[in-house]
C-alpha positions in Angstrom: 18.4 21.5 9.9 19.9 18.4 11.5 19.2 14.8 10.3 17.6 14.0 14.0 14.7 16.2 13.3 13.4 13.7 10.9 14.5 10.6 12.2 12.6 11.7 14.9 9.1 12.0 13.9 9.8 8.5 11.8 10.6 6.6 14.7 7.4 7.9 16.6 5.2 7.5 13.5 6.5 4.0 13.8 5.4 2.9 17.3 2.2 5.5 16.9 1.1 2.8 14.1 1.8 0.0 16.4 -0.8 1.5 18.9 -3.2 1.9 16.0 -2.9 -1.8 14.9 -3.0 -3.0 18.5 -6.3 -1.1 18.9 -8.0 -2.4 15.3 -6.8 -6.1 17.0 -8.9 -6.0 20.0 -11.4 -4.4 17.8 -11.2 -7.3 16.0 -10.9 -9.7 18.8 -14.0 -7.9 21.1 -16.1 -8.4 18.2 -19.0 -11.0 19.0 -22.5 -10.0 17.7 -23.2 -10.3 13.9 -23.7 -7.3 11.3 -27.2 -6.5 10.7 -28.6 -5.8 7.4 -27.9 -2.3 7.7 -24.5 -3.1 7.6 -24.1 -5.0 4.9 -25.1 -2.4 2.5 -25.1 -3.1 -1.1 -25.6 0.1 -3.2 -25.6 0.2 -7.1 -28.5 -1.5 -9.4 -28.0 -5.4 -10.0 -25.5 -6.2 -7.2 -22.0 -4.3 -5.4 -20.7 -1.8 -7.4 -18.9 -0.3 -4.4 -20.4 -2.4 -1.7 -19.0 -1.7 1.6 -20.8 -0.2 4.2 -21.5 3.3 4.1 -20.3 6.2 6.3 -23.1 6.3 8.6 -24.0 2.7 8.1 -21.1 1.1 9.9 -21.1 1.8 13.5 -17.1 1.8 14.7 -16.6 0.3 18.1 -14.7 2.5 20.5 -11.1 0.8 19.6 -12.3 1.5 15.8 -12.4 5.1 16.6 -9.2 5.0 18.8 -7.4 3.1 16.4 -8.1 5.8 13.8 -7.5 8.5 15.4 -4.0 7.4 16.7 -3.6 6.3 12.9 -4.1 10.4 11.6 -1.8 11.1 14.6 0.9 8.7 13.3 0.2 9.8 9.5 1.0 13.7 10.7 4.6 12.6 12.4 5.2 10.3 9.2 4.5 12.8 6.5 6.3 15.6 9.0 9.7 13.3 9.1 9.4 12.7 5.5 9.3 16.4 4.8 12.0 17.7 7.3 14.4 14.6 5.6 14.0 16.6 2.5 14.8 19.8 4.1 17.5 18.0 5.8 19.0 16.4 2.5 18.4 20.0 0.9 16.9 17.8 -2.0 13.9 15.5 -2.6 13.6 12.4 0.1 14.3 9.8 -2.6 17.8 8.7 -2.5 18.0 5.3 -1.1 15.7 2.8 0.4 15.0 4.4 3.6 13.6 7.1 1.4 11.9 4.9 -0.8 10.2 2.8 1.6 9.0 6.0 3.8 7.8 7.8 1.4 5.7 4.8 -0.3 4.3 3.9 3.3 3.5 7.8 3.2 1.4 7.4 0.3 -0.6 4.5 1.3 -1.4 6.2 5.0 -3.0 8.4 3.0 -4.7 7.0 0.7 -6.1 5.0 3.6 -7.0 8.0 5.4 -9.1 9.4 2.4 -11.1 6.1 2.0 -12.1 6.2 6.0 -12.9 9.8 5.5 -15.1 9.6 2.2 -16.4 6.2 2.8 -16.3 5.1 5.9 -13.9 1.8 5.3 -12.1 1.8 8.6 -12.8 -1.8 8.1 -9.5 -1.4 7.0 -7.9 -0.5 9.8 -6.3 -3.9 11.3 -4.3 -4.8 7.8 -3.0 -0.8 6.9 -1.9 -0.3 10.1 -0.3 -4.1 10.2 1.5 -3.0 7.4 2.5 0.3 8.3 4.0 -0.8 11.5 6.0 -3.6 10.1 7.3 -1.0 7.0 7.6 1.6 9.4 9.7 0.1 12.3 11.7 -2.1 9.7 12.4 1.5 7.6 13.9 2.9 11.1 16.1 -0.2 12.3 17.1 -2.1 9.4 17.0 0.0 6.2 18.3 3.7 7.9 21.1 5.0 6.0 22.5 8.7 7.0 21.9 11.5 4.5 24.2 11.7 1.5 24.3 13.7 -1.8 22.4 11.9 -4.7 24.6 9.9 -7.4 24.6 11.6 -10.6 22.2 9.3 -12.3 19.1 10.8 -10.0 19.4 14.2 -11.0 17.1 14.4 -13.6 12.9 15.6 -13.5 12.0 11.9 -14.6 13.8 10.2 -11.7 11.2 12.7 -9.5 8.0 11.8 -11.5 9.3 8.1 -12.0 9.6 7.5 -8.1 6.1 9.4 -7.1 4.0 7.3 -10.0 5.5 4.0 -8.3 4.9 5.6 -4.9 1.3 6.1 -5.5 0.8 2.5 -8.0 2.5 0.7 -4.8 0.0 2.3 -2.1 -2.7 1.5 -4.3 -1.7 -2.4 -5.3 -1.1 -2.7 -1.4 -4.2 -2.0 -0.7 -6.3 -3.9 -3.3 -3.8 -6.7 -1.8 -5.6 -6.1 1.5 -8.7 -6.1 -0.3 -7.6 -9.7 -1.9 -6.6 -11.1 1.1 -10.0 -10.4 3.4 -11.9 -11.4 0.3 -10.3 -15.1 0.6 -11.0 -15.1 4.6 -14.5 -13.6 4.4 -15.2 -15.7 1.1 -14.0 -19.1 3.1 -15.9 -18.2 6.0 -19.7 -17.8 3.9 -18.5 -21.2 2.4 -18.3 -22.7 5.5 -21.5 -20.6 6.9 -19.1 -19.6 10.1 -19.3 -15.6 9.6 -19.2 -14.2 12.7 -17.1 -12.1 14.9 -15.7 -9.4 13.1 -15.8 -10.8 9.7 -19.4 -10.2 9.8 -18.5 -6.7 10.0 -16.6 -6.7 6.5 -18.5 -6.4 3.7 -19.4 -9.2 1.7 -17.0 -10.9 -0.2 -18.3 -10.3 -3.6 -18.0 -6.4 -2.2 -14.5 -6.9 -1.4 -13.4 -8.8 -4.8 -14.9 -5.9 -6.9 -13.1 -3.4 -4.5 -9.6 -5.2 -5.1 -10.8 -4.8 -8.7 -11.3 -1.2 -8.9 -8.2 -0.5 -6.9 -6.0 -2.6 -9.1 -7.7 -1.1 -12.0 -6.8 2.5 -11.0 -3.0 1.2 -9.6 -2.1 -0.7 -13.0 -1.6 2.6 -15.7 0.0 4.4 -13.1 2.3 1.3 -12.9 2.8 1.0 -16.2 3.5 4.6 -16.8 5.8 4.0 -14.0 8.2 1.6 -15.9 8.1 4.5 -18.7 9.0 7.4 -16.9 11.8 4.9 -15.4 13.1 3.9 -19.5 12.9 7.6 -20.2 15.3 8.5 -17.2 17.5 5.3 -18.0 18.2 7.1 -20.9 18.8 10.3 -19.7 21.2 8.7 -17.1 22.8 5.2 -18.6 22.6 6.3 -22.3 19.7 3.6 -23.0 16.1 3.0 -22.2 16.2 -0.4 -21.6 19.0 -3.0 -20.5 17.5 -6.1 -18.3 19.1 -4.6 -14.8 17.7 -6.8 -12.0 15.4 -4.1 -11.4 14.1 -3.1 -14.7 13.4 -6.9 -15.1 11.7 -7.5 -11.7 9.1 -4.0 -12.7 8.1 -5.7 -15.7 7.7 -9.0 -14.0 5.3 -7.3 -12.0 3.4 -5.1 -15.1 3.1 -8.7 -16.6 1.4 -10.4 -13.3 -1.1 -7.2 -13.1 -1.8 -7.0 -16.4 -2.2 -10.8 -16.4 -5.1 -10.2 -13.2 -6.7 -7.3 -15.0 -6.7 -9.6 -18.8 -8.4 -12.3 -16.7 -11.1 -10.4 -15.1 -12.3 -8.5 -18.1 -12.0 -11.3 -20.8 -11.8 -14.8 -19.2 -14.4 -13.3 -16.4 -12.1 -14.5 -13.7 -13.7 -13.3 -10.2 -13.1 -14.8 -6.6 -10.8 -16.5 -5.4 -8.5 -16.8 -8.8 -8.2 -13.1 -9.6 -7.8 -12.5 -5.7 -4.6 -15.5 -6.1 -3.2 -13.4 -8.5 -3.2 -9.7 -7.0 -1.8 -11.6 -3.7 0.8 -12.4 -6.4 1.4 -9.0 -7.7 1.9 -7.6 -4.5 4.8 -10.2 -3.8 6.6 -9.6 -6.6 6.0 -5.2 -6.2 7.7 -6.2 -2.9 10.6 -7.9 -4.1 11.0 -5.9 -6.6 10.5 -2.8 -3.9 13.2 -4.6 -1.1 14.6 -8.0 -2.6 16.0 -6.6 -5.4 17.8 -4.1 -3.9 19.4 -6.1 -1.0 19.7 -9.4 -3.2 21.2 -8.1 -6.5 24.0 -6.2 -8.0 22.9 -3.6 -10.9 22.8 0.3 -11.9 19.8 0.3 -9.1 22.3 -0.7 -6.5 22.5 2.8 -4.7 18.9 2.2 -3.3 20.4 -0.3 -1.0 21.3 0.1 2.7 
């Protein structure tokens, strides 16, 4: 199987996510009338324990539905490249940033998918697909490398578990990120008493910060597990667990800001727009950590470059 037959489906994956986000932005934009109670359901005794609207509470507009749909369309060519690289590669699609990035864009598609499926949130829609098509048509222009054999130091079981925790942590923080970052523009916009348009189709803002929360809180041990999987296959490769490389640092850097937003929420009681500051922050540094790292720095993590 040739290496076209993937690069195929990723290139139209990319510009089939660009269609999606252009139809969640005049989704966006057409929006006029306000939410009615109905849609701003708050379900749970004593105040949001979920809080967004339900599955056959928010009505989708027509671009909603369009913007969805081309989204699962898009999803099926991404995960179908991702697959036929492996085939391609005769090995798991994991080498090298192309690899990386693809496969953790993969992840979070999903993970999207399932929360517009089982709940309903296509209120998410605008911000996924924004950062799907910017990963997505970056992964296919700037960070494409050809297929080559793995370097010695990624054959090992741990390198496989290592990279699919991070996968799924990173889908997860990015989209407690996007929770974050609607919370501070719907949390401004009740301040101000302005919510209209399609912000007063989100859910409230204190719905959105305990979202975040619950996202983070499921992303941060599969994080954390992530950097151990990673020490035990350091070992297994380099000889050590642990040796400061740019990109061991830049993971715990990382561990320390989540576990700095999760300390603050359940001791110091930190809510709003704080605790949303910080997960903004942990998603930077995941990022550079993710890209920076590799295209900034010299270390043993160098082969993920381009």
């Amino acid at each position: 199987m040739t290496e076209a037959y993937s690069s195929l489906p990723m290139v139209l994956s990319a510009v089939i996510y660009l269609l999606a986000m252009t139809a969640h932005a005049i989704e966006w934009a057409s929006a006029r009338k306000p939410a009615t109670d109905r849609e701003q359901v708050l379900v749970g005794a004593g105040g949001p324990e979920v809080a967004a609207p339900a599955v056959n509470e928010y009505r989708v507009s027509l671009f909603g539905r369009i913007g969805v749909a081309l989204t699962v369309v898009g999803a099926g060519s991404h995960i179908a490249g991702v697959v036929l690289r492996g085939l391609a590669a005769g090995r798991w699609p994991w080498g090298n940033m192309y690899e990386f990035i693809t496969s953790s864009l993969a992840f979070a598609v999903v993970f999207y998918l399932v929360l517009v499926w089982r709940r309903g949130w296509s209120w998410l829609g605008l911000p996924v697909t924004l950062l799907l098509s910017v990963g997505q048509g970056l992964a296919v222009t700037v960070f494409y490398v050809a297929i080559a054999p793995l370097v010695p130091a990624l054959h090992s079981v741990w390198f496989i578990i290592h990279i699919v925790a991070a996968a799924i942590a990173g889908a997860a923080f990015n989209v407690g990120a996007i929770a974050a970052i609607l919370y501070l523009i719907r949390d401004r916009a009740e301040r101000k008493g302005a919510v209209g348009g399609y912000l007063a189709r989100l859910p409230k803002a204190a719905a959105l910060d305990d979202f975040s929360f619950r996202v983070h809180r499921f992303a941060f041990p599969l994080w954390t597990f992530t950097i151990l999987a990673g020490a035990v296959w350091a070992d297994y490769a380099w000889g050590r667990f642990w040796g400061w490389d740019p990109k061991e640092t830049w993971s715990l850097v990382t561990w320390v800001v989540y576990a700095a937003y999760l300390h603050a929420r359940v001791t110091a009681g930190w809510k709003g727009t704080r605790a949303a500051w910080l997960a903004v922050l942990g998603v930077v540094t995941f990022w550079f950590n993710f890209i920076g790292v590799n295209l900034l720095t010299v270390g043993l993590h160098s082969y993920a470059g381009i």
